[in-house]
N, C-alpha and C positions, 0 to 999 in steps of 0.2 A: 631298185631291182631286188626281188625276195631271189635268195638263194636256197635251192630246196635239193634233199640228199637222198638218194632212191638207191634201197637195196639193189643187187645184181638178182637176175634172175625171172622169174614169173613174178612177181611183184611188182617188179619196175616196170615190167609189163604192162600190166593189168594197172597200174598207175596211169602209166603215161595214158594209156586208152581213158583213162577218165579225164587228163587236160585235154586230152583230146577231141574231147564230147565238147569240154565248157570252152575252146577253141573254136572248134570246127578246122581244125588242122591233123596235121601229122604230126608226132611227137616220139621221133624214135632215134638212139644211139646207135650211131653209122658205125660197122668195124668195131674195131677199139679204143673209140673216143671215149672219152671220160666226163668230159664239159658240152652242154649241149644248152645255146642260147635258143630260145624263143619266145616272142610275146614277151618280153619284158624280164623275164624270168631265167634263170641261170639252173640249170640242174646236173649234179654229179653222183656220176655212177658209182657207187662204194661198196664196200663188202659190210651187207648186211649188221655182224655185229658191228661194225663199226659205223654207222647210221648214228647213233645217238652220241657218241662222242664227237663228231663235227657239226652238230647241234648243239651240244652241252659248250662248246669252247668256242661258237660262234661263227663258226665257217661256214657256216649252214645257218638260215634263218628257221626253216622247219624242214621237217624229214618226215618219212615214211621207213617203219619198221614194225616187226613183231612184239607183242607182248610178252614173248616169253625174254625177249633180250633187255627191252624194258625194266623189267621184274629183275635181271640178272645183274645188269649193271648197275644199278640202283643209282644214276644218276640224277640231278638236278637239274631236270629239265621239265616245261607243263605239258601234258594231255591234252592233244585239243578232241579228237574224232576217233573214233572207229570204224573203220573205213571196211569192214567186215571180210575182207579179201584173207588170205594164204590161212582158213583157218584148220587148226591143228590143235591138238592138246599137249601137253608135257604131262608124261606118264612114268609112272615105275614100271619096270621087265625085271621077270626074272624066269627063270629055266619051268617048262612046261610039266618037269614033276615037282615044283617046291612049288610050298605056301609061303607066302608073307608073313613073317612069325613077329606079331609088335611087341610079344613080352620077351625076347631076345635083351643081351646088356647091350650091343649094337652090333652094327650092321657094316660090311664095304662095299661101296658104291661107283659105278664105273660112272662118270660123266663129263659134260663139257660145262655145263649150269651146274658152278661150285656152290652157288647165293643161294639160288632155289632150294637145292638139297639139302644144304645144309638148316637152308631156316623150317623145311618143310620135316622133317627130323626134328628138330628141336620141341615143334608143335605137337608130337608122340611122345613126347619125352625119352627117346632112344640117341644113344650113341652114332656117329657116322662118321666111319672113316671115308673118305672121296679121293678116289685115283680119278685124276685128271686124262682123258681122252679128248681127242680131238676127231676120231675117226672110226669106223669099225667098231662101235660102242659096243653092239649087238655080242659082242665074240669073246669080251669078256666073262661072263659069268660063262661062257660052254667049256672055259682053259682053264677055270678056279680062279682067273685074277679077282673077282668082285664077287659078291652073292649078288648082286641084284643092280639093274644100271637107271639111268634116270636120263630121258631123251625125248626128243618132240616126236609123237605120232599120228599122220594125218588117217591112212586107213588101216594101221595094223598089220601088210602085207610084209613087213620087213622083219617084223621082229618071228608073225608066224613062220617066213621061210626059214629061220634061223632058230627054229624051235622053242622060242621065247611065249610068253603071255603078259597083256598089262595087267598089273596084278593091282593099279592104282592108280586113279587121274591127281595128278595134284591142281592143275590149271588148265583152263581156252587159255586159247590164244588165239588173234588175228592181229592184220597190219593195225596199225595205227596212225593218225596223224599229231606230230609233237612239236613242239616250237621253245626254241629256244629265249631263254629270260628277259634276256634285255631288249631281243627285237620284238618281244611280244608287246613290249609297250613302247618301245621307239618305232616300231614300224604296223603300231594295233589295225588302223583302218586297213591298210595292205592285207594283212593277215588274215583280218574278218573277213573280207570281201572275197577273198580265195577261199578259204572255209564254209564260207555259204556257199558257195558255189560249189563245194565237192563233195557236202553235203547233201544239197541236191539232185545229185549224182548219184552217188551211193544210194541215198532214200528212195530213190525212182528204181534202182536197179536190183532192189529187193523187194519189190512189189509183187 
């Protein structure tokens, strides 16, 4: 049995709809279940960042997440697919009358992606203070806590209500499909044969 760990949300959505295809069944989390058997297969409903960490520690045989958390967490785990779903960029914002000033000695940065920011800063060769946010990133730079924050934006409506601009894409992102080390070779055929097949999936569904 592959056990496979599906963010909460539209994703997990837009997942299940793709076993769904290489089934021919339904594949949907009743209420508030969390574990949902089918076909063979064992899947658990998670909070998004946390996808890759019950793949990286084995609870999980493969998973479905974002690349931008991927990138974040910098865990040890392999890549298998691009599954081209929930795509988004991770951008810089900042206040609709400031520029982006890179000869600055540094910069504070409101975010939830400390990795990102920080490494994508380093690559300017600028300074980066990061106030950790977990929510309401947007509202930082309008109060002076941050000059400038660093967030995923899929069309930009948010940050414009909130008087913001991206002033800087650092990354895409979209889901991904990842697999965990050890079952990638203790459980290889399993895994390939699902992989082709979401695969096929995905490639038809971008035609």
């Amino acid at each position: 049995m592959l056990t496979v760990a599906l963010p909460k949300g539209r994703i997990a959505e837009q997942t299940l709809d793709i076993f769904g295809e290489i089934f021919q069944s339904s594949f949907r989390f009743e209420g508030r279940e969390l574990i949902l058997h089918r076909e063979g297969f064992r899947f658990l409903d998670v909070r998004n960042q946390d996808v890759p960490t019950y793949v990286e520690h084995g609870v999980a045989d493969i998973g479905v997440v974002g690349l931008d958390v991927i990138t974040e967490k910098e865990l040890d785990i392999i890549r298998l697919l691009d599954m081209r779903l929930g795509k988004c960029k991770v951008a810089i914002g900042i206040r609709n009358e400031d520029e982006l000033d890179w000869s600055r000695p540094n910069i504070k940065v409101a975010t939830k992606m400390v990795n990102i920011t920080k490494n994508y800063f380093a690559t300017k060769a600028i300074g980066v203070e990061v106030v950790k946010l977990y929510g309401s990133i947007e509202l930082a730079p309008l109060v002076g806590l941050a000059d400038a924050i660093v967030d995923i934006v899929e069309t930009g409506n948010t940050m414009r209500e909130n008087g913001l601009k991206v002033a800087e894409v650092i990354m895409d992102s979209s889901a991904h499909l990842i697999a965990n080390q050890n079952s990638y070779y203790s459980k290889k055929e399993e895994i390939f044969r699902l992989y082709e097949k979401i695969k096929m999936v995905v490639e038809n569904g971008n035609q």
